[in-house]
N, C-alpha and C positions, 0 to 999 in steps of 0.2 A: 504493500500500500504506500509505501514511505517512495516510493520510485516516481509518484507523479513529479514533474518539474512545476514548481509557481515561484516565479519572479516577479518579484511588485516593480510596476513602472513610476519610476519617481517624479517624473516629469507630468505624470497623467493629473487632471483636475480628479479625478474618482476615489473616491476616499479608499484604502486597502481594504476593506471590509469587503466593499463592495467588490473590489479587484477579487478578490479571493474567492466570493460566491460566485461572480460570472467563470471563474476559472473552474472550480467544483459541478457547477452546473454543468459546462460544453463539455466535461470529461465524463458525466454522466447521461448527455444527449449521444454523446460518440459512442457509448458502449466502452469508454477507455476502463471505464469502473463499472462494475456489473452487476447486477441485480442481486440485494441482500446481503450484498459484501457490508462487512462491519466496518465505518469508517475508524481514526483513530482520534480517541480520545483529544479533549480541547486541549489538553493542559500538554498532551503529546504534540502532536499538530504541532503547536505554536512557537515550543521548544526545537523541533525538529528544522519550522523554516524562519525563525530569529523575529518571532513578532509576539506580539501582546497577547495573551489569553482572551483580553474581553474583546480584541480584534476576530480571532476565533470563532466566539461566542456568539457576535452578533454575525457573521458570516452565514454559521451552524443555523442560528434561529430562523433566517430570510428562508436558507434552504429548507426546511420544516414546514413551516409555514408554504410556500410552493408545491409541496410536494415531492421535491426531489429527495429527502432525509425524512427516517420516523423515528422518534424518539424513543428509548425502549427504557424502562426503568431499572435503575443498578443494570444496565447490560450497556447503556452506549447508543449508538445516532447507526443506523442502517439505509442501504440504497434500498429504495424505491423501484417499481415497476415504470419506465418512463419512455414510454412507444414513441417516436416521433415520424408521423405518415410522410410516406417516401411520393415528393415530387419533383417538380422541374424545377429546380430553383435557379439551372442559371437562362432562365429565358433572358436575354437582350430587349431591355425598353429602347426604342428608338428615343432621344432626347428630343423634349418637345419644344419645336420653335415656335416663338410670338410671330404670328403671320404679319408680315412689313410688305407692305406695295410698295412693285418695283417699279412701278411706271409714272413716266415723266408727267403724266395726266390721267385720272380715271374717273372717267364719267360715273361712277355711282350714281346712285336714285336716292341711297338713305345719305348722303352727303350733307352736310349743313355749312353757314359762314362762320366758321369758326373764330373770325375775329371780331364779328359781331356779338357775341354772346357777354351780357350784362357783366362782365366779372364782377365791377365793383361794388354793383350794388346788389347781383347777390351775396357775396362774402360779408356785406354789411349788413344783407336780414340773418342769414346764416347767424353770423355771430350773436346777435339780436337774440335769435331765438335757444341760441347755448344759453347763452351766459345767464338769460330771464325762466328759461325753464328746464333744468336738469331733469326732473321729473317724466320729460321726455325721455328718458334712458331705459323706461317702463317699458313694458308690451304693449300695445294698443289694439283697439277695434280691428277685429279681422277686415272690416270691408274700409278701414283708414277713416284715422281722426275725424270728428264732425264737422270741424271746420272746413275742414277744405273740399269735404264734400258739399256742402253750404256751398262755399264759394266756386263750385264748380256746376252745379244747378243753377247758381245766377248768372253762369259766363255762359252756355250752353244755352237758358231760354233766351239770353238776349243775343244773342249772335246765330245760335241755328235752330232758334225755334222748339228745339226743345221743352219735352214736356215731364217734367217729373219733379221730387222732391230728394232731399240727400239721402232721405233713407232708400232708396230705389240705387244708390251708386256705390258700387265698390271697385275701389281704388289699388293697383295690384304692378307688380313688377313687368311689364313687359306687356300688348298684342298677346304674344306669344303663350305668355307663361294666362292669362286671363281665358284666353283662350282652351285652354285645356280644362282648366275650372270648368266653364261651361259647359265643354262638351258631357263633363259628366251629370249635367240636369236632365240630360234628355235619355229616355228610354233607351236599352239599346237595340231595341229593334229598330228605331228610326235612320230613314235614310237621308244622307247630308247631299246637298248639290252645290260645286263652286266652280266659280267662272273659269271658263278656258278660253284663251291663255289666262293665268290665272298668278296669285302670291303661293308659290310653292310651301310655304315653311306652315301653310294653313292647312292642305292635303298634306303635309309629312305625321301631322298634329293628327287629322283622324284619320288615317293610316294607322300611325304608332298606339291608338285607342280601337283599333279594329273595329272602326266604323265604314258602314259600306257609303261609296260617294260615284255620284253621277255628276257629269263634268258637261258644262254647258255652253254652249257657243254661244260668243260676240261678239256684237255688228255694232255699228257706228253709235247706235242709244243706247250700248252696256249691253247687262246680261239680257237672253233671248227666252220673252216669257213665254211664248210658241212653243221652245223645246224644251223648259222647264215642265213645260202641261203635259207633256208625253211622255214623264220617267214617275216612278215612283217616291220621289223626294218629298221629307216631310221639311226639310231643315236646310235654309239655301243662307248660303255666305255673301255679300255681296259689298261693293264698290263702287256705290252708284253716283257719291259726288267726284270722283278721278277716277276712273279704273284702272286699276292696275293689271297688265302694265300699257293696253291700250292708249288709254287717257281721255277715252269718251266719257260724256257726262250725261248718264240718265237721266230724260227730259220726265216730264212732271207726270204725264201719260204714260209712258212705261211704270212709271215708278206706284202709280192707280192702277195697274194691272197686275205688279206684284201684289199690292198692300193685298187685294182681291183674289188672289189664288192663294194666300197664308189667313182667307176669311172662307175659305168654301171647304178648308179640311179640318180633320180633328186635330189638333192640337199641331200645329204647323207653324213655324217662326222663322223669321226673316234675321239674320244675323245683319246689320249694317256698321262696316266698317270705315266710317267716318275720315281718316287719314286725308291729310292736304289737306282738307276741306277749308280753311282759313288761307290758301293761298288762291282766290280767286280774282283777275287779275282785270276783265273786261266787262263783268257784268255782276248784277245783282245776284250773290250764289242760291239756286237754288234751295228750301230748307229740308233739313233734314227729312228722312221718312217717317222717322219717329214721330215727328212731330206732325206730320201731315194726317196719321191714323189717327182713327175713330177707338181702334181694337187695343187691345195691351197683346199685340202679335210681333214687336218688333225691338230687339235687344240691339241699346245701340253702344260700341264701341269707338273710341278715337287716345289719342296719348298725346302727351306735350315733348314729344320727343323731336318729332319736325319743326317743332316752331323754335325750341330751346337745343337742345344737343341730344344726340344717341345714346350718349352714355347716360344722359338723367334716364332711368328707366320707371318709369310715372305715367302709365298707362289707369281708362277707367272705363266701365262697361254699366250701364244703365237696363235696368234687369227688370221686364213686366213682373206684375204681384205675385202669379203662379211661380214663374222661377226663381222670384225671391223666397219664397216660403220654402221650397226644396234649397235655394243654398244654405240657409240659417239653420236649416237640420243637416248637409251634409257638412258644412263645411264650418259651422261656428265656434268650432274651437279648435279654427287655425291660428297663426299669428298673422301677419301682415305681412307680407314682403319688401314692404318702401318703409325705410326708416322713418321715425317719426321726426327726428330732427328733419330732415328734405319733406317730408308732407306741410307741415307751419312754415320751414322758408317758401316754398312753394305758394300754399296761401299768403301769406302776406304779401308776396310779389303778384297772386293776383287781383287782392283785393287792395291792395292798393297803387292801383291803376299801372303796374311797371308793366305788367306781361301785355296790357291792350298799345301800349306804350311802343315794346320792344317789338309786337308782331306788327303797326305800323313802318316802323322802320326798318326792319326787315323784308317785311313785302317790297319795299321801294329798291333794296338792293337787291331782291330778286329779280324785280320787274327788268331792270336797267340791264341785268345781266342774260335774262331772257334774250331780250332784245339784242345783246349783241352776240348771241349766241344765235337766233336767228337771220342779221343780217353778214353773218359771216358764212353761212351753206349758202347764201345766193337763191338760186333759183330752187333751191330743194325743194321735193313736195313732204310739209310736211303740217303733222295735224299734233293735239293734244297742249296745246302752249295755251288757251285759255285759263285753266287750271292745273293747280298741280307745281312740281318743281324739277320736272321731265318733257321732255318733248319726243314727238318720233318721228325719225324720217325714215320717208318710203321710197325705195328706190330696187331697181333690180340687180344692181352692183351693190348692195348689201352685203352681202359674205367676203368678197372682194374686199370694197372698203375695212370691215372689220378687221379682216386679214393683214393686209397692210399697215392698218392705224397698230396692228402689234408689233408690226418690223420696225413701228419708228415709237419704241416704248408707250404705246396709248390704247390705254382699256377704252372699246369699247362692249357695248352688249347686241344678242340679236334678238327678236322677240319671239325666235324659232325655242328659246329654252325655256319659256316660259308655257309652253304648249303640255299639257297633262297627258294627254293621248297621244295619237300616232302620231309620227311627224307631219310637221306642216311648214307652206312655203310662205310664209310672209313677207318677205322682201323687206325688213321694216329693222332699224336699227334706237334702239334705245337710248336716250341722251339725259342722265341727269346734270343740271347745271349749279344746283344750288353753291359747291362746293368750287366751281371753275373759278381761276383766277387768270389777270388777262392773258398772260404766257400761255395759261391750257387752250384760249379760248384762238390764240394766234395757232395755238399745233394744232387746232381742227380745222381749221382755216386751210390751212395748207396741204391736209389731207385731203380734203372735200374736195379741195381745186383740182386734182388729178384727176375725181371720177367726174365731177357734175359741172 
């Protein structure tokens, strides 16, 4: 027994105790020391490798206590039975890198003006709101603080006609992550219908929830409520102030055709995905559909992540009465996902007046940059720049273009990826501009000049 080697590392921050138990231990995971072998006495041990007894002692103790040592009375400290199940352990993790664009320009859609973004005066409510209420360090209200639900029902009915009260809103990390929530209010037998070409990451969501989904074609008024009437869908996703990633805007008539086919079935709803809706650029925007219905058939979604930055993730979903009452039994005692400290800076930047503030100013430097992002393709044909902070141009040197704009570092998109079903030939290349600064907007310039 006295043949195992332990050398204490002097240099190590790990106190010898411990050195001595991880050593005892790995020579008992190896099998170096063998099952019911009698270790040697403390007072032995200690003497044998030049250290303290009660160094020993607590060594011995840890081990007992684990498992690995049992204590045996008047006889002494005994090995244990100590299996250790035989895997792979030397798999190779690939190191994981932070994805960095490498391109000299990339047209994104979730892009925003990053130098516009309020810093100072949000780190001024921010602090505001540390320093005045600690007590935010709390858990809060699963569907988020009432305030800002308050103040998010008032910015809603007066801006897109929205119709509800704060208790109908809950307030959540992400679209995405809000979205999943949801889907679990609904039966699962029911079947989901979303636009094709369509927001992928909404089919990966009920995909990954193994819900069945029929994929619905769109023409120049959004989704097509002709071939919505001819699938079995109970639960239709839509995008009817931008479409993504079209950029048609459902005129009021379509939009009285939907409300009416989620009024002729049993328990049928209209998910509306509100997104851009605030960057309307040439006419009075359309209101919401929520607001337009008579029914409680119409769960409206939108985030302050377009208007503010991508990383705030401050998403909110306004829930008819029925799928309120099933979320407050599935889900009321979750926690929240947006901190409460960013939900109060967030209220107070809206309710006092900064965000109606920053979204005017904003929109003006969108506008300008619209603009010069349209008069620089020239002749292109191209549609979607009323709304939104995207544009598409339709051309049949598409793929072409795109191809090239990669040989000369510049992301562009097609709107062939955005397609759910079989492949399809759009001709049509995707431009977000929010994020273009002038040097991006000269590299398209110059790419364009080649084909068009």
């Amino acid at each position: 027994m006295f043949n195992f080697i332990f050398t204490a590392d002097k240099a190590s921050k790990k106190p010898l105790y411990e050195q001595l138990y991880s050593y005892v231990a790995d020579e008992i995971k190896n099998k170096n020391i063998k099952e019911n072998e009698r270790m040697p006495s403390k007072k032995a041990l200690a003497k044998y490798l030049g250290i303290s007894v009660n160094t020993v002692e607590t060594a011995y103790s840890i081990l007992v206590q684990e498992g690995y040592l049992r204590a045996v009375a008047r006889s002494g400290f005994y090995v244990c039975k100590v299996d250790i199940p035989v895997g792979d352990r030397n798999f190779e993790y690939e190191e994981e890198q932070e994805s960095v664009t490498a391109y000299k320009a990339d047209f994104k859609t979730n892009k925003v003006d990053i130098n516009s973004f309020p810093y100072s005066t949000w780190i001024k409510l921010s602090k505001e709101v540390m320093y005045s209420t600690p007590e935010y360090l709390n858990s809060g209200n699963v569907k988020g603080d009432y305030e800002l639900r308050e103040s998010i029902a008032k910015y809603l009915h007066e801006f897109r006609g929205v119709k509800c009260s704060p208790m109908q809103i809950v307030v959540g990390a992400g679209i995405e992550y809000l979205t999943m929530l949801l889907t679990e209010l609904f039966d699962r037998d029911k079947v989901f219908a979303v636009e094709n070409p369509g927001y992928k990451k909404i089919s990966a969501i009920l995909r990954n929830n193994n819900r069945k989904i029929n994929y619905i074609d769109v023409d120049e008024n959004g989704l097509c409520t002709d071939c919505l009437k001819q699938t079995d869908s109970d639960i239709v996703y839509v995008t009817p102030s931008h479409q993504f990633p079209t950029g048609a805007v459902m005129h009021v008539w379509r939009r009285m055709e939907l409300l009416s086919w989620a009024e002729e079935g049993e328990d049928r709803y209209i998910i509306e995905d509100d997104y851009n809706s605030e960057f309307n650029f040439s006419i009075k925007p359309v209101p919401a559909m929520q607001g337009l219905a008579n029914s409680d058939r119409v769960v409206y979604l939108s985030t302050f992540s377009r208007v503010l930055a991508p990383s705030i993730r401050i998403a909110y979903m306004v829930l008819p009465k029925k799928l309120l009452e099933k979320f407050d039994k599935h889900f009321g005692t979750y926690s929240s996902t947006v901190p409460r400290f960013e939900q109060h800076t967030l209220n107070k930047f809206i309710s006092g007046g900064y965000y109606s503030r920053h979204l005017s100013r904003v929109k003006n430097i969108y506008k300008k940059r619209r603009d010069k992002i349209i008069q620089s393709l020239g002749n292109a044909d191209i549609s979607g720049e009323r709304v939104g902070l995207h544009i598409v141009v339709k051309t049949d040197k598409a793929k072409e273009i795109i191809e090239y704009a990669l040989k000369c570092d510049v992301k562009l998109y097609d709107m062939d990826d955005y397609y759910m079903t079989e492949n399809k030939k759009s001709n049509s290349i995707i431009i977000g501009y929010a994020g273009a600064e002038d040097d991006d907007i000269e590299l398209l310039k110059n790419i364009f000049d080649k084909f068009i």
